[in-house]
TORTORDREN-987125 format. One record per residue (C-alpha): x, y, z; residue in one letter. Coordinates in steps of 0.5 Angstrom, whole numbers, padded with zeros to 4 digits, always signed. Layout:
<sites>
XYZA ...
</sites>
This chain:
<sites>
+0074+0023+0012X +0070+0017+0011X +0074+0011+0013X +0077+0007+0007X +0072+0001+0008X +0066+0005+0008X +0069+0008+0001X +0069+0001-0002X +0062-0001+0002X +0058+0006-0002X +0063+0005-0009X +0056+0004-0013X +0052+0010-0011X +0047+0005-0009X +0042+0008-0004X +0045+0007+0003X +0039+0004+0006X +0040-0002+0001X +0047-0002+0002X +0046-0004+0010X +0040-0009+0008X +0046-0012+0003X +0051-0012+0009X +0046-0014+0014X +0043-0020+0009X +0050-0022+0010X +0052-0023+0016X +0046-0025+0019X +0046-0022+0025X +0045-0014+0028X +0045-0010+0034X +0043-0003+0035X +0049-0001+0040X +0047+0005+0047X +0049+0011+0043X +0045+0010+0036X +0050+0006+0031X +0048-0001+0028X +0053-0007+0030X +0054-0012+0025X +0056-0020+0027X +0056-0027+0024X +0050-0031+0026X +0052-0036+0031X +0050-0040+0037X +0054-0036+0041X +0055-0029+0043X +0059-0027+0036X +0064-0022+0036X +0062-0016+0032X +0065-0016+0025X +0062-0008+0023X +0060-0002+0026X +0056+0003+0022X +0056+0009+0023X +0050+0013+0023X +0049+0021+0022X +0044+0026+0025X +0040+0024+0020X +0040+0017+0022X +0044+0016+0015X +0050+0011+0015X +0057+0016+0014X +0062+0012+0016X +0063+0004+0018X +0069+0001+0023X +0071-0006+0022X +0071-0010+0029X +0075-0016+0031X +0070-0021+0028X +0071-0018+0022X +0073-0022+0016X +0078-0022+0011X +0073-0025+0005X +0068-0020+0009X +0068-0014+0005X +0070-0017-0002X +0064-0021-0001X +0060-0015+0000X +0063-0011-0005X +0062-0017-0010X +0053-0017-0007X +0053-0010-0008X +0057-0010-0015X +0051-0015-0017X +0045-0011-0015X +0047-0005-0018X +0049-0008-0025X +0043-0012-0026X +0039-0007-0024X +0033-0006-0030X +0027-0001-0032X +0021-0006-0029X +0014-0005-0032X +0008-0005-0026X +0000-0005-0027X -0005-0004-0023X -0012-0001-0021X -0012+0005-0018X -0018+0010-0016X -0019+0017-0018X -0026+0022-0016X -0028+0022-0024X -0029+0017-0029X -0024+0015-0033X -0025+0014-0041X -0021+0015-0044X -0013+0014-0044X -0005+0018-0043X +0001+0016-0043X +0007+0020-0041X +0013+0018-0044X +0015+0011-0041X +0014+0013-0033X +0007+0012-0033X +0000+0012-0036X -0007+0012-0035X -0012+0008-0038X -0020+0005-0037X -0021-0002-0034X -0023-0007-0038X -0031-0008-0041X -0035-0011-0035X -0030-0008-0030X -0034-0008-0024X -0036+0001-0024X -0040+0006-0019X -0047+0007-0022X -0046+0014-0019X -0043+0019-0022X -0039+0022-0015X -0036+0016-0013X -0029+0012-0014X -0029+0011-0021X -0023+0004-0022X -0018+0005-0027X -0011+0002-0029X -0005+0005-0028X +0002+0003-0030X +0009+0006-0029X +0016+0003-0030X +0022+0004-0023X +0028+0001-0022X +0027-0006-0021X +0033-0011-0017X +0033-0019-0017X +0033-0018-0010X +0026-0020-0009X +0026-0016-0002X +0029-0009-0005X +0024-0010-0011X +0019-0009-0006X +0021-0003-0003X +0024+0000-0009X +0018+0000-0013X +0013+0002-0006X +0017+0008-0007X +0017+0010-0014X +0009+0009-0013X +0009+0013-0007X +0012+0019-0010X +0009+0019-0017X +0003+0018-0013X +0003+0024-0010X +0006+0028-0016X +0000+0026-0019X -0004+0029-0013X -0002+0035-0014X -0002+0035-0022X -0009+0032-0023X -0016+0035-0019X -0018+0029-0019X -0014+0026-0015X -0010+0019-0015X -0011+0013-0010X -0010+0006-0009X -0013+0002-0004X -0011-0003+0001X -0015-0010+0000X -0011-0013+0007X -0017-0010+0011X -0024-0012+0013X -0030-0008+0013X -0037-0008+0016X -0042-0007+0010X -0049-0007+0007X -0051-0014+0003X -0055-0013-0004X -0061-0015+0002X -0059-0010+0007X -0056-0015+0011X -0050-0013+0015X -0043-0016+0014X -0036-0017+0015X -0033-0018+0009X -0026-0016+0006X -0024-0009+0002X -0021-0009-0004X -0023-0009-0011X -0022-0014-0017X -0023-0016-0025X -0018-0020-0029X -0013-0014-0032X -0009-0016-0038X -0002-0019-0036X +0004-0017-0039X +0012-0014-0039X +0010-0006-0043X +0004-0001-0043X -0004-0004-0046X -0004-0001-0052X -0008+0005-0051X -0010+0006-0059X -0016+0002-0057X -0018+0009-0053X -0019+0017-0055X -0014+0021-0053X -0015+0025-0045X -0019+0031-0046X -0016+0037-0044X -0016+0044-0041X -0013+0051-0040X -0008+0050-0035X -0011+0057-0032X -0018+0054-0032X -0016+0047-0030X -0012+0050-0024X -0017+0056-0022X -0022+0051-0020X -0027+0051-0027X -0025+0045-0030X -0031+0040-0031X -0030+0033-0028X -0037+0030-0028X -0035+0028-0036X -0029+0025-0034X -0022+0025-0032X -0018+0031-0035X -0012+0034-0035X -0009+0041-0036X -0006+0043-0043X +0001+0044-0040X +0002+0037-0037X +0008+0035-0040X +0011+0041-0039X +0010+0040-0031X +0012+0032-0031X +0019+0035-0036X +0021+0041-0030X +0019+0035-0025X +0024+0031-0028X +0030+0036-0030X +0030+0038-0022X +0036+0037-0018X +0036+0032-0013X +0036+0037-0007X +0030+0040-0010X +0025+0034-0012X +0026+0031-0005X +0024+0038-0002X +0018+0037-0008X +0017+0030-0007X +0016+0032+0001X +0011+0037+0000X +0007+0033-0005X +0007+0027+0000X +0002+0031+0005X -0001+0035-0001X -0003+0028-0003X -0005+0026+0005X -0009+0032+0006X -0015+0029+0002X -0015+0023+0007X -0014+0027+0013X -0019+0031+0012X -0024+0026+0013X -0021+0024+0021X -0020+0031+0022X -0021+0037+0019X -0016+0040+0023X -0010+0036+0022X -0011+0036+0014X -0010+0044+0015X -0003+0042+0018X -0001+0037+0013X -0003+0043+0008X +0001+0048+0011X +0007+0043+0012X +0007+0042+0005X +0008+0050+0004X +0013+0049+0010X +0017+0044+0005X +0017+0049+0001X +0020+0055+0005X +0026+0058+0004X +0030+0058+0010X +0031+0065+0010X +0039+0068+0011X +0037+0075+0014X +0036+0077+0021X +0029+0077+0024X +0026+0085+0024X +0024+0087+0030X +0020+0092+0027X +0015+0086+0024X +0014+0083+0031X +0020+0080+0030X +0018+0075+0026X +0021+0068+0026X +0024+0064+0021X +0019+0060+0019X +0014+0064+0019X +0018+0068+0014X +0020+0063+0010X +0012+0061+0009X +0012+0069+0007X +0017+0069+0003X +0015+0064-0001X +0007+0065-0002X +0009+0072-0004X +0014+0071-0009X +0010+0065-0012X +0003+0068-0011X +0004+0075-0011X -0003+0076-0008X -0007+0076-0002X -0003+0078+0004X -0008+0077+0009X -0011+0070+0007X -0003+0068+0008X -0002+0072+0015X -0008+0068+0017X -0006+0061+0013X -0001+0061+0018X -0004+0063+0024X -0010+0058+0023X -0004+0053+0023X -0001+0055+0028X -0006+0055+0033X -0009+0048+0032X -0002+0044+0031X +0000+0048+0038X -0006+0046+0041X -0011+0052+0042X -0016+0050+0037X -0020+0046+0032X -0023+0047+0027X -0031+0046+0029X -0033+0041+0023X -0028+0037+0028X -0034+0037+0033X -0039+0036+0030X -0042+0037+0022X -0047+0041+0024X -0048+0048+0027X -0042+0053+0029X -0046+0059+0025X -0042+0064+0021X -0036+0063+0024X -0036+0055+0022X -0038+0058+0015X -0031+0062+0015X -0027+0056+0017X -0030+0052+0011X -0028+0058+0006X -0022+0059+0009X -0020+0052+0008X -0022+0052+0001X -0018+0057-0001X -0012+0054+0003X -0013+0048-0001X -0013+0051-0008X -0007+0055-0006X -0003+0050-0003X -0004+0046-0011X -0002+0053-0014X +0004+0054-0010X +0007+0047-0011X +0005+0047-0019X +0008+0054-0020X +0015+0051-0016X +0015+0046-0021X +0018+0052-0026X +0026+0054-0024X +0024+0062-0026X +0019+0060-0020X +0024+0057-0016X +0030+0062-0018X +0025+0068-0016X +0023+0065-0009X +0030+0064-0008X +0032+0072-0009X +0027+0072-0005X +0029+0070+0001X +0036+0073+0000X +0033+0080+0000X +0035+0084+0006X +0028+0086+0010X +0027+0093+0010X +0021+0098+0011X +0019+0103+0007X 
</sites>
């Protein structure tokens, strides 16, 4: 049982990464001790007694704190007051930006009060080819805080789970870029020049969504047809017709499970930029996205089967109780990622664009297959007879016919 101060310290149910930064603001001074706790002490000239020791678990999670002989008594209380503060004032804060996806955007969604997508102002700058990274402005609402720096994270993580979400649900795909970097590019004349990225046009300023009667509603598809890989994008941005069903049964997730999503979702959203440093490692962040997913299954392994392991046949469980189809693609999902994350192959686009003959050929298609299957996977786990299915699954005893 957790000891009676870090009781009081995690009495708001904030997150525990934000209850040691509050803890840390506080005393001023921390310390990571030989065995991998964190010490806390008052700032000062001299070596300080340590005031607090956290506690940290196998996760690198604070589970407990013991008080140490700098501890104060106005100390807790304090802390306790700081941490009542932060989690009474916490508020819905609206932010906007401009984002980027793989098709025009003209027309305008919004969902509920978490997030909406409309077109860039008139006269924004825009690609003046029809394969590009067209601008758009994206607006979402995340707990905000008073405290500037837990602000920050707060809002960096809600943009980066929705973010991915949204990978995963849109075909186009979602992406913000970083302007804190230079890159070398070809002037207007052709001259060479090191100048910064970034994108930027005046955005409209205020505290809720743009007002999006201005634009036609986003034009729509048969989710079978979005998903299948038929849906048209040259034409603009589009959306499956069960969009709000995906984002309600997203949200209506028990916490355990969004956090297993929001991990698969994470590299199913990675893959995109992977793949353009390395074919091979966006391959390993598909199927690590699948693995998230995997149940871990709760039967021995069947020496029958080549005594499979329990990874693989958590990846099994899961393909087959989702998918219910093509076994042999999955058998060589699995082995393709193997081979490359164990380091006995790469994929030979990873050596050189050209050549590799059919064998080269086959890899593409396999990767393509993959990809679609990973979107599938993780758009149908979204449903909780989908989820309730794969757990029935991997529960099952393993018997041969």
């Amino acid at each position: 049982m957790a000891s009676t101060i870090f009781q009081r310290l995690t009495a708001t149910k904030l997150a525990l990464d934000e209850i040691e930064e509050v803890i840390a603001s506080h005393f001023g001074h921390s310390s990571w001790t030989d065995d991998g706790h964190v010490e806390f002490s008052h700032l000062g000239l001299f070596v300080p007694d340590v005031a607090l020791t956290l506690l940290l678990g196998e996760d690198r999670r604070p589970r407990d704190a013991i008080a140490g002989p700098g501890l104060k008594d106005s100390d807790i209380e304090a802390i306790e007051t700081a941490l009542t503060k932060l989690a009474s004032t916490s508020t819905y804060v609206h932010y906007r930006q401009v984002a980027f996806t793989n098709a025009p955007v003209r027309s305008a969604y919004k969902y509920k009060d978490y997030f909406q997508i409309v077109p860039v102002p008139i006269g924004s700058p825009v690609p003046a080819q029809a394969m590009a990274e067209w601008p758009f402005v994206f607006e979402f609402t995340y707990m905000g805080s008073a405290n500037m720096s837990i602000d920050a994270h707060r809002r960096a993580k809600a943009e980066s789970k929705l973010l991915s979400l949204l990978n995963v649900l849109f075909i186009s795909g979602v992406f913000v870029r970083p302007s804190h970097e230079k890159v070398w590019v070809m002037g207007p004349r052709g001259e060479t020049q090191y100048l910064q990225a970034g994108y930027y046009h005046p955005v409209p300023s205020g505290p809720r969504f743009l007002e999006r009667a201005l634009y036609p509603p986003m034009r729509r598809s048969p989710a079978q047809t979005y998903y299948g890989g038929f849906a048209e994008t040259l034409s603009g941005f589009s959306l499956p017709d069960d969009i709000e069903t995906s984002l309600d049964c997203y949200h209506a997730m028990s916490e355990a499970d969004r956090d297993r999503f929001d991990i698969a979702a994470h590299w199913f959203s990675r893959y995109a930029d992977l793949k353009k440093v390395s074919m091979s490692s966006g391959i390993v962040a598909l199927v690590t996205a699948l693995e998230a997913l995997s149940p871990k299954s709760r039967v021995p392994p069947c020496p029958t089967c080549g005594n499979i392991s329990a990874a693989v046949r958590g990846f099994q469980t899961l393909l087959d109780a989702v998918l219910q189809s093509n076994t042999e693609a999955k058998d060589q999902f699995y082995r393709l990622r193997s081979k490359i994350a164990h380091g006995a192959w790469l994929l030979h686009s990873d050596f050189s664009a050209w050549g590799g003959g059919s064998q080269a050929r086959l890899e593409e298609f396999d990767v393509y297959r993959l990809e679609e299957t990973v979107r599938q996977v993780l758009y149908r786990w979204l449903q909780p007879e989908i989820r309730d299915q794969v757990e029935r699954a991997a529960a099952r005893s393993h018997r041969h016919g």
